[in-house]
C-alpha positions in Angstrom: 0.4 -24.3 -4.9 0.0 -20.6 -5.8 0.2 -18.2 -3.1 -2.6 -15.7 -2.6 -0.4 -12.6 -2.1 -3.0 -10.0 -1.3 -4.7 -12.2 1.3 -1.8 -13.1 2.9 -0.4 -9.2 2.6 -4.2 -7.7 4.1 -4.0 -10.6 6.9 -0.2 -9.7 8.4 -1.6 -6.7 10.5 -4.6 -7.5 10.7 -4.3 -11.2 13.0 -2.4 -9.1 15.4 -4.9 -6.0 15.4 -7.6 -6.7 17.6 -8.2 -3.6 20.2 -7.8 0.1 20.5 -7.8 2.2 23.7 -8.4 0.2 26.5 -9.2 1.7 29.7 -9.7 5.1 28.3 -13.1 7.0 29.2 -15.2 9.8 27.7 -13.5 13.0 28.8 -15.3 15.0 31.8 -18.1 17.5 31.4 -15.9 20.4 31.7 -14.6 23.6 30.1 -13.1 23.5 26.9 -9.7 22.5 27.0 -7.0 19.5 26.1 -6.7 18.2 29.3 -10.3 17.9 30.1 -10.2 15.7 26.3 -12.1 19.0 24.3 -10.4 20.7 21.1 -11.7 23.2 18.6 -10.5 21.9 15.4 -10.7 24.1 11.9 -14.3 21.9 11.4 -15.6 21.9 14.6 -15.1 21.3 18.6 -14.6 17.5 19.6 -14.7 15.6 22.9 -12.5 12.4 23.2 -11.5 10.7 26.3 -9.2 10.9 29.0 -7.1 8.1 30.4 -4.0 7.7 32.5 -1.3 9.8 30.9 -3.0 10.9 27.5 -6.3 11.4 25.6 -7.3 10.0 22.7 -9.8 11.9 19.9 -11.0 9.4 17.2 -13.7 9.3 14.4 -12.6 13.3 13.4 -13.5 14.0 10.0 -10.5 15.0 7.9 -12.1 15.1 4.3 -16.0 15.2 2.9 -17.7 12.2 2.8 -16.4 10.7 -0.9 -19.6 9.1 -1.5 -22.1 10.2 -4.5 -20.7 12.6 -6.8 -17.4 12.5 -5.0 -16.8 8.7 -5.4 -13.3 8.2 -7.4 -12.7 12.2 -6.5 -10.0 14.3 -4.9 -10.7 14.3 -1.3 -12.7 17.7 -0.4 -12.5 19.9 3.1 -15.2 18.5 5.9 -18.6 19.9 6.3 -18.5 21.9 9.0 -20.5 20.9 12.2 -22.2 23.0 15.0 -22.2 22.0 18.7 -20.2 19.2 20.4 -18.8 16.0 18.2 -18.2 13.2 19.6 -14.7 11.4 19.3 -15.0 9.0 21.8 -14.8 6.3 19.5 -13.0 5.2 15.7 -15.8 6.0 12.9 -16.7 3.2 10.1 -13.3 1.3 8.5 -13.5 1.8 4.8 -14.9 -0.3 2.5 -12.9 -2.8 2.5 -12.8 -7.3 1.1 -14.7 -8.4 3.9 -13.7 -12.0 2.5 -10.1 -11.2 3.7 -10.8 -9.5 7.1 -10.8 -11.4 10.7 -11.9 -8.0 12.2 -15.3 -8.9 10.5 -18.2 -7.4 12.5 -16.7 -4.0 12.8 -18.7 -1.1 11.0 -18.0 -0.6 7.0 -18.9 2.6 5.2 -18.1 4.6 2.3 -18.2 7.4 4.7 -14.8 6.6 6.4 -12.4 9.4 6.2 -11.6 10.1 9.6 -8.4 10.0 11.8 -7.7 9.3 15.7 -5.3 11.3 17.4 -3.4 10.2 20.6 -1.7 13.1 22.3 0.2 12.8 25.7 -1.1 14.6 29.3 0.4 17.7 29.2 1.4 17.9 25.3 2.8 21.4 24.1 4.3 21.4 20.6 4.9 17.7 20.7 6.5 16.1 17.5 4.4 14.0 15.7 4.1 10.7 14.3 1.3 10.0 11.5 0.9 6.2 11.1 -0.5 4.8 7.8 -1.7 1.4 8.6 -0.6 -1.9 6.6 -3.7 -4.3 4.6 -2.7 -5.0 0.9 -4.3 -1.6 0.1 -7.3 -3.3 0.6 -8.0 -4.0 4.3 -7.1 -2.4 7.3 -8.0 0.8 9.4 -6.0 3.4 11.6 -7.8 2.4 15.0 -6.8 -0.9 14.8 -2.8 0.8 16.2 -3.2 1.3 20.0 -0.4 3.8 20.4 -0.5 4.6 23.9 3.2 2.9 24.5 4.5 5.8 21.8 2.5 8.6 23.4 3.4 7.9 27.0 6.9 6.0 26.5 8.1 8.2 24.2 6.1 11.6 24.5 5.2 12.5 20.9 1.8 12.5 19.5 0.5 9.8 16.9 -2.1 10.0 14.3 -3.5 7.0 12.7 -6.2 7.3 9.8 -8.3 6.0 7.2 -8.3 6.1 3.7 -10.1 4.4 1.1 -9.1 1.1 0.2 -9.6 -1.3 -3.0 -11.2 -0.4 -6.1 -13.1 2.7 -4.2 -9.4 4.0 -3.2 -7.4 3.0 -6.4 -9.0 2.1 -9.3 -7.6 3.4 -12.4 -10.4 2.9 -14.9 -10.4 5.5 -18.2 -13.8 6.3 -16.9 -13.1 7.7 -13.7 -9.6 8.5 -13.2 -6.3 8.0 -12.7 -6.8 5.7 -9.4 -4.6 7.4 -6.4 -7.4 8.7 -4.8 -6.3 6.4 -1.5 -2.8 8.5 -1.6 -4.5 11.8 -2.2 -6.7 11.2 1.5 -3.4 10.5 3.1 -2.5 13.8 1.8 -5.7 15.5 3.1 -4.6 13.9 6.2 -1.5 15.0 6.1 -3.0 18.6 5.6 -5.1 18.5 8.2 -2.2 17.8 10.5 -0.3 20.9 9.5 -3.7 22.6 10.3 -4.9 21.6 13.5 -2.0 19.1 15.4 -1.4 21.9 17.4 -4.5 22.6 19.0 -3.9 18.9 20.1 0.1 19.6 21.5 1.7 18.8 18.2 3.8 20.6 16.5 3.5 20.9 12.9 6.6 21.6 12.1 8.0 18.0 13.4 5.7 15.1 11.5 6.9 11.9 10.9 5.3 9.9 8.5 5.4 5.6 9.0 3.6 2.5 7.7 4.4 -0.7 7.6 3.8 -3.0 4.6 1.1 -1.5 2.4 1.5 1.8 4.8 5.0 1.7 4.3 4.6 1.6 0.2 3.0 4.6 0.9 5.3 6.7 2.6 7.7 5.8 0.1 5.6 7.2 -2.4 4.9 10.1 -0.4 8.6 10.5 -0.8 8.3 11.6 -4.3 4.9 12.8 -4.8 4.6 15.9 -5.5 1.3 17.1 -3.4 3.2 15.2 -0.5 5.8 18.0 -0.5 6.4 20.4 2.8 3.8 17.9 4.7 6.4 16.1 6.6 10.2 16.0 7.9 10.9 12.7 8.3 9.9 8.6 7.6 9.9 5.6 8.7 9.5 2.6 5.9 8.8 -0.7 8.0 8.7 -3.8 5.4 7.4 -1.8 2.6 7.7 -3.7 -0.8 7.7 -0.4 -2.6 8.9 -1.9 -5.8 5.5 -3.7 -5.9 3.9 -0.9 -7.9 2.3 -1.1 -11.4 3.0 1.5 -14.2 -0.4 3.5 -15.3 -1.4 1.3 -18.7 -1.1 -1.6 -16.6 -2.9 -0.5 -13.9 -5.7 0.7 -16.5 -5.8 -2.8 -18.1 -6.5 -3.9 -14.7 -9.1 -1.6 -14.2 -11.0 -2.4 -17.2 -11.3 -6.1 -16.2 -12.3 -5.3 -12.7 -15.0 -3.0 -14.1 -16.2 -6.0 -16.9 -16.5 -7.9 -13.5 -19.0 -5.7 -11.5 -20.9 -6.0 -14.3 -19.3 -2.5 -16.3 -18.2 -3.5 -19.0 -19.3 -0.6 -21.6 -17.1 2.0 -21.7 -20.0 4.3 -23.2 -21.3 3.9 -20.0 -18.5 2.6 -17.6 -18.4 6.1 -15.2 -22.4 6.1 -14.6 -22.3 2.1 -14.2 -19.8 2.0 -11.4 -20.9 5.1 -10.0 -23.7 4.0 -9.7 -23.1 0.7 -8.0 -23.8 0.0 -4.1 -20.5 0.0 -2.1 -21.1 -3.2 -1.3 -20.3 -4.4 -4.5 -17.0 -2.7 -4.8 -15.3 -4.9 -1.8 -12.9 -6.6 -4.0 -9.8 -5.0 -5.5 -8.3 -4.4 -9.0 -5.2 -6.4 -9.3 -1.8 -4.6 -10.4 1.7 -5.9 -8.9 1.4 -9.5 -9.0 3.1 -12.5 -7.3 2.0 -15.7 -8.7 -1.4 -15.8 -9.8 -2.3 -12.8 -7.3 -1.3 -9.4 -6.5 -1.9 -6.2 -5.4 -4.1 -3.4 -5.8 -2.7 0.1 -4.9 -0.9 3.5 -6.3 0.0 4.0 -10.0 3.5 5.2 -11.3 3.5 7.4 -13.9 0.9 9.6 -13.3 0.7 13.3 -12.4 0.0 12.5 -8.6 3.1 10.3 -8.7 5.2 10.7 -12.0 7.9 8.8 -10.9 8.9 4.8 -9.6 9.6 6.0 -5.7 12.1 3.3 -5.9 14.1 4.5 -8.4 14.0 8.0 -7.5 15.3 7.6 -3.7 18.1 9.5 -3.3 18.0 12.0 -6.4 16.5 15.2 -6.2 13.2 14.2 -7.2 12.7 12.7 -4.1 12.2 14.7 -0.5 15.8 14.8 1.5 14.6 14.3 4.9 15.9 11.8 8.0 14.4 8.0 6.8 14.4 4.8 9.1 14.4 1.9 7.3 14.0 -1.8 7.8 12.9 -5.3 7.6 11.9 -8.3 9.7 14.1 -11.5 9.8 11.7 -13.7 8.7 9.3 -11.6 6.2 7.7 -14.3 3.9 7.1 -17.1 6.5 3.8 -15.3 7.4 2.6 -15.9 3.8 3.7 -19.2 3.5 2.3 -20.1 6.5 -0.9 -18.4 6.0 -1.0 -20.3 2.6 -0.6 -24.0 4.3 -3.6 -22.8 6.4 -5.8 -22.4 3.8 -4.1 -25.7 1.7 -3.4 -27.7 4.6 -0.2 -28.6 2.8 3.0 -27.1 2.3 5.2 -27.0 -0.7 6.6 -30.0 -2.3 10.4 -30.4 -4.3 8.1 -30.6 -7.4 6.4 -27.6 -7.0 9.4 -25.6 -6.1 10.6 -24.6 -9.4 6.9 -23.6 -10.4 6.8 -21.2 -7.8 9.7 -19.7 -8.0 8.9 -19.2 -11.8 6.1 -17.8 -10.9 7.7 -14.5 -8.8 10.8 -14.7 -10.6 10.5 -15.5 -14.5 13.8 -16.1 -16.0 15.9 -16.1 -12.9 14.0 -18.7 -11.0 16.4 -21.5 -11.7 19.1 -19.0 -10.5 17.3 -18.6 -7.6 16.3 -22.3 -6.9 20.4 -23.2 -6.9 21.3 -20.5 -4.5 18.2 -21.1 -2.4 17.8 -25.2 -2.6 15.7 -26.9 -0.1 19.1 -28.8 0.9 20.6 -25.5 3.1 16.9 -25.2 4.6 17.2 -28.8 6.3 15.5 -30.4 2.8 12.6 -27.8 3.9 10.9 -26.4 1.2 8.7 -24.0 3.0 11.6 -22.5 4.2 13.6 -22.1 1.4 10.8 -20.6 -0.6 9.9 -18.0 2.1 13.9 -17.2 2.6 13.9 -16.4 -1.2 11.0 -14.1 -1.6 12.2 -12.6 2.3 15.6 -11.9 0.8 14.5 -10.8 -3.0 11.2 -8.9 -2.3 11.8 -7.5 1.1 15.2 -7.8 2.6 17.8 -6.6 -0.3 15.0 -3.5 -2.0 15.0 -1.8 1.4 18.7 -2.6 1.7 18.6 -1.0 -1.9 16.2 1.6 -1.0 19.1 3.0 2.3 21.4 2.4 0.3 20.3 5.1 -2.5 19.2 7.5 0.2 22.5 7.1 1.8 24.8 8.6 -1.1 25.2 11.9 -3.0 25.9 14.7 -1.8 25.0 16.0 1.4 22.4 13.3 2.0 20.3 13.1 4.8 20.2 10.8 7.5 19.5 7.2 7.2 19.3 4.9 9.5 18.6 0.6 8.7 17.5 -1.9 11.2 16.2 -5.3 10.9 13.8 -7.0 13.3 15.9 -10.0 14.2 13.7 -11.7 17.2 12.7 -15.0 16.1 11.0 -16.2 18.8 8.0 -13.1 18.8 5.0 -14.2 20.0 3.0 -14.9 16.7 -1.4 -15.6 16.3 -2.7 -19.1 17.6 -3.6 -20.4 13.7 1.0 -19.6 12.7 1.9 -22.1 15.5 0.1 -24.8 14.3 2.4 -24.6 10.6 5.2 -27.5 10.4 8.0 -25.0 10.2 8.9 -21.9 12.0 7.9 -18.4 11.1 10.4 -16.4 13.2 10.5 -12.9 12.7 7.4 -13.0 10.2 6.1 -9.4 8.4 4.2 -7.5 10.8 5.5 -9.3 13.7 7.3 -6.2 14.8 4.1 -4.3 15.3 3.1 -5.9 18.6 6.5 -4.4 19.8 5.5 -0.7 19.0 1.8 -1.1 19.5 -0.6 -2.4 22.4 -2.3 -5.4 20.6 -3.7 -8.3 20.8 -4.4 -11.7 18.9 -0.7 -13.4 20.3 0.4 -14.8 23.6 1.8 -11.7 25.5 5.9 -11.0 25.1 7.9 -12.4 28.1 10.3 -10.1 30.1 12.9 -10.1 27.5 10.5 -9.1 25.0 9.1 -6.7 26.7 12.5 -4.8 26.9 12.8 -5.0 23.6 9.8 -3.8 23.0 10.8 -0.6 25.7 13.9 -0.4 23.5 12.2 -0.1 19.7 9.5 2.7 21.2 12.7 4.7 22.9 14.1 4.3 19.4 11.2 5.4 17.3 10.1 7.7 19.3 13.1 9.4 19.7 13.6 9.5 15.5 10.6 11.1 15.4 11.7 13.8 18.2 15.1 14.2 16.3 15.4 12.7 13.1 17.7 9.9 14.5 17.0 7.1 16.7 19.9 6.8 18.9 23.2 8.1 17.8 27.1 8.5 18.4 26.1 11.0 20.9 23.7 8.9 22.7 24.1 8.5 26.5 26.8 5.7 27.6 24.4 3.3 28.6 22.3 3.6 25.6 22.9 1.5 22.1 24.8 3.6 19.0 23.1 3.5 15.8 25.4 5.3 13.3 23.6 6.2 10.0 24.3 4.2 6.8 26.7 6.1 4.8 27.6 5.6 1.0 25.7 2.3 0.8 27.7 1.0 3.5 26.1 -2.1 5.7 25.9 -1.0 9.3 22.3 -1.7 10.8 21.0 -2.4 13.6 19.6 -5.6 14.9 16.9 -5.5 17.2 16.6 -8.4 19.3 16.5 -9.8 22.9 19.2 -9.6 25.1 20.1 -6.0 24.2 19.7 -4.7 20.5 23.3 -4.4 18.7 24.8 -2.8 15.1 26.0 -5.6 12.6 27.6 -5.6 9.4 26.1 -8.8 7.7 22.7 -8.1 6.7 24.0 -8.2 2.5 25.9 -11.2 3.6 23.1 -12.9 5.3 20.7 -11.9 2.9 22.7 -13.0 -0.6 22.1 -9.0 -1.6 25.0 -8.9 -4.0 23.4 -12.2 -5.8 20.1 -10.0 -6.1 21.6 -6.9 -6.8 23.1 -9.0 -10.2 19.9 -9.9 -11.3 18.1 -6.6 -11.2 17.3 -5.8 -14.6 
C-alpha cells in the first residue's frame, strides 16, 4: 500500500484552510490614510478593509504577471497602476493540481503573484511576520492563513503570499531553466516587504520569515540562498522536511519526463512546446524527493539560486546567523497514513510492513522495522509506520537541524518546541481512521490561525492556542519567544545550546521545557544511520 506523499503533504493545510477574514468590511470612503484601510505602495494606492482592531490589504501585486514570455522567468517589478486598486479581497491562487485540492471552486490563474497584508489598528513600525504557506509545493495559497489572532493578540504585522507552484514554479527542464522560480517570487516578496511594509506600520528592519511544511522547506532554504540575504532577521521552521530536496541532475531527469508527459518530448523544440502550452495543462508537478512510489516537486540544490544542501549548511557560515524557532508536531505522519486509509479504505497489514518501510528507507528498513515493530504500537501497524517516518523524516532532522544551528561560535539563538497536544481537534474525514492521529502535521496551524474545517478547540485549547500566538509573536518582536527574563508568571524557554535537548512542549494544561524529545524520538538510533 504505497503512500501518495504529495497528496497527502498538499492536503495537511489545506483540510484545515477553509476561510479568510471574516467580518472585515471594505474600508470607508475617506482620505487617504492607514486607518481609513488606504496605502500608497511603490506600484500604486490600494484600499482594503477595516475591521475591529486591524485592516487587511489583499490581492496587491508584488511581481509582473509571469505569464507569456515571462513563464519559467525571474519574477519582474509590477506594472504600475493609476487610480484606486482594490484589495478588498485575495486575487487568483496559482496554478495549482486541482486533483489534490478540497478548496476546489476558488479562482486559478497564471496571474497570481500577489500578497495580503494584515496590519494592526494603530501600527507604527510594527515587526513583521511573512508567512509562506504549506501544500507539497504544489497546492496552497497565502489567504487561506486568517492571521487576525497574530495581528491583534500579538501586535505585529503578517504577510502571507503566493507564489507559483508545480511545474510552472519549479520545473527544472534544460529547456527553460534551472527550476526555482517559486523561491525566487518569495524573494520578490520578500523585497517588496523591505520596500513598502512601512507604509503599512511595519518595520522593515524586523521580518520574520515562517512556513510550515512545504513553507517551512523554504525558509530553510532561504537560509542559505544567496538572493535571500539581508531580507530578513529571523525564522520560524514549523515541520519542514528540508532534507526532502533533490540535487539539480535529478531534478532535470525529472523534468525531462514530466515534459515527455505534456506531450514535450523534443528537446529541439521542448522551450516553445511548453511555453506554449495552456496553464491548464501544467496542473501536475515534476517529481523530485520521493517517498515510496511518490514525492515531491520543489527547489533544486546545487544550483546558483541555491548552491548548497540548506540542511547541511545550518550552522556554518554559509548559512544566515539570525534567531530560528524550530519544531515539530507529536504525531507528524499519522495525517498521511490516515489520509492514505481514506483513499484505500484499509490500513497497513504485518505483510506489507517491511515493503514500506523499504520503500522510504532502503537498506536500513529492517533496522528500522526491529526498533519500530508493530508489537510496542499495541500490534498496530498504522501506528508504528507513522511513528517511524514521524521520528526519521520529521522529528530527529529538525532536532538535527537546532542542533547545528545551536553550536559554533557565537551562534545565534535557537529555540525547539514540539507540538505535543494529542487530542487537537482534527477534519471530520481523520476521525473516522481506526487509530489515532494525535498531534498530526499541520495540526498546530488551527492554534496560530483562525480556521476552519475542525470542531472548534475547547477552553483548554484555546489557552493554548493564546499561549503559542504570545510565543510567536513575541519571537518575532524579539528574536526569542519567551526567555529567562520573562515575567514570573510566564513559561521560560531557554535556547538550545551546543546540541543540547531542552525544548519546549506545548500542550494543555500549561506548556512546559522537557529534556526527552531524542529520547522519545529514538534520535541517537537515526543519527547512526545517517549516511
Amino acid at each position: 500500500m504505497p503512500l501518495r506523499f504529495l497528496g497527502a503533504l498538499a492536503l495537511s493545510a489545506l483540510l484545515l484552510l477553509t476561510g479568510c477574514a471574516a467580518g472585515a468590511q471594505p474600508g470607508p470612503e475617506a482620505a487617504p490614510g492607514l486607518e481609513a484601510g488606504v496605502v500608497d505602495t511603490t506600484a500604486g494606492t490600494v484600499r482594503g478593509q477595516v475591521a475591529p482592531g486591524y485592516q487587511l490589504f489583499e490581492g496587491i501585486p508584488y511581481a509582473a504577471a509571469p505569464v507569456g514570455p515571462l513563464r519559467w522567468q525571474p519574477p519582474r517589478p509590477p506594472q504600475p497602476w493609476a487610480g484606486m486598486r482594490d484589495a478588498s479581497s485575495p486575487g487568483p491562487r496559482c496554478i495549482q493540481d486541482v486533483a489534490l485540492d478540497p478548496g476546489s471552486g476558488q479562482d486559478y490563474s497564471e496571474d497570481c503573484l500577489s500578497l495580503n497584508v494584515w496590519t494592526p489598528e494603530g501600527a507604527e513600525q510594527r515587526p513583521v511576520m511573512v508567512w509562506i504557506h504549506g501544500g507539497g509545493f504544489a497546492n496552497g495559497s497565502g489567504d487561506q492563513y486568517d492571521a487576525k489572532w497574530l495581528v491583534t493578540g500579538g501586535d505585529i504585522v503578517v504577510v502571507t503570499l503566493n507564489y507559483r507552484l508545480g511545474a510552472l514554479g519549479f520545473l527544472a527542464h534544460p529547456a527553460v531553466g534551472d527550476g526555482n522560480y517559486g523561491l525566487a517570487d518569495q524573494q520578490a516578496a520578500l523585497r517588496w516587504v523591505r520596500d513598502n511594509i512601512a507604509r503599512f506600520g511595519g518595520d522593515p528592519d524586523r521580518v520574520t520569515i515562517a512556513g510550515e511544511s512545504a513553507g517551512a522547506v523554504s525558509v530553510c532554504d532561504h537560509l542559505v540562498a544567496p538572493d535571500s540575504a539581508g531580507l530578513f532577521d529571523a525564522a520560524i521552521i514549523q515541520s519542514g522536511p528540508c532534507q526532502q530536496q533533490p540535487e539539480l541532475p535529478a531534478a532535470r531527469a525529472a523534468s525531462i519526463d514530466y515534459a515527455r508527459s505534456v506531450g514535450c518530448a523534443d528537446p529541439a523544440t521542448a522551450a516553445r512546446c511548453l511555453r506554449g502550452l495552456p496553464p491548464e495543462e501544467l496542473e501536475g508537478s515534476p517529481r523530485y524527493a520521493w517517498i515510496g512510489d511518490a514525492g515531491l516537486s520543489g527547489p533544486v540544490i546545487g544550483t546558483e539560486d541555491l548552491p548548497v544542501d540548506p540542511v547541511d549548511a545550518l550552522g556554518t557560515p554559509r548559512a544566515a546567523r539570525v534567531p530560528v524557532l524550530i519544531g515539530t508536531t507529536r504525531d507528524e505522519f499519522t495525517l498521511f497514513t490516515a489520509l492514505e486509509y481514506l483513499r484505500t479504505g484499509q490500513s497497513p497489514t504485518v505483510g506489507e510492513y517491511p515493503g514500506q518501510l523499504a520503500e522510504i528507507f532502503g537498506v536500513d528498513a529492517g533496522a528500522v522495522a526491529a526498533r519500530y515493530s508493530p508489537d510496542r504500537f499495541g500490534g498496530n501497524v498504522a501506528l508504528a509506520y507513522s511513528a517511524a517516518v514521524t521520528d526519521g523524516m520529521f522529528a530527529c532532522v529538525a532536532d538535527r537541524m537546532a542542533a547545528q544551528l545551536s553550536r559554533g561560535v557565537d551562534p545565534a539563538p535557537v529555540y525547539a518546541y514540539e507540538f505535543s497536544d494529542r487530542s487537537a481537534p482534527a477534519p471530520d474525514p481523520l476521525r473516522t481512521v481506526p487509530f489515532p492521529v494525535g498531534a498530526s502535521h499541520s495540526l498546530e496551524l488551527r492554534y496560530l490561525f483562525d480556521v476552519g474545517g475542525a470542531p472548534p478547540l475547547d477552553p483548554a485549547q484555546r489557552a493554548l492556542s493564546a499561549e503559542m500566538v504570545e510565543f510567536w509573536t513575541e519571537f518575532v518582536s524579539t528574536g526569542a519567544p519567551a526567555d529567562a527574563d520573562s515575567e514570573a508568571d510566564a513559561p521560560r524557554w531557554p535556547a538550545v545550546r551546543d546540541g543540547a535537548d531542552p525544548r519546549m512542549s506545548l500542550q494543555t494544561g500549561g506548556s512546559r521545557v522537557t529534556n526527552t524529545f531524542d529520547a522519545e524520538h529514538h534520535c541517537e538510533f537515526w543519527s547512526g544511520l545517517q549516511r
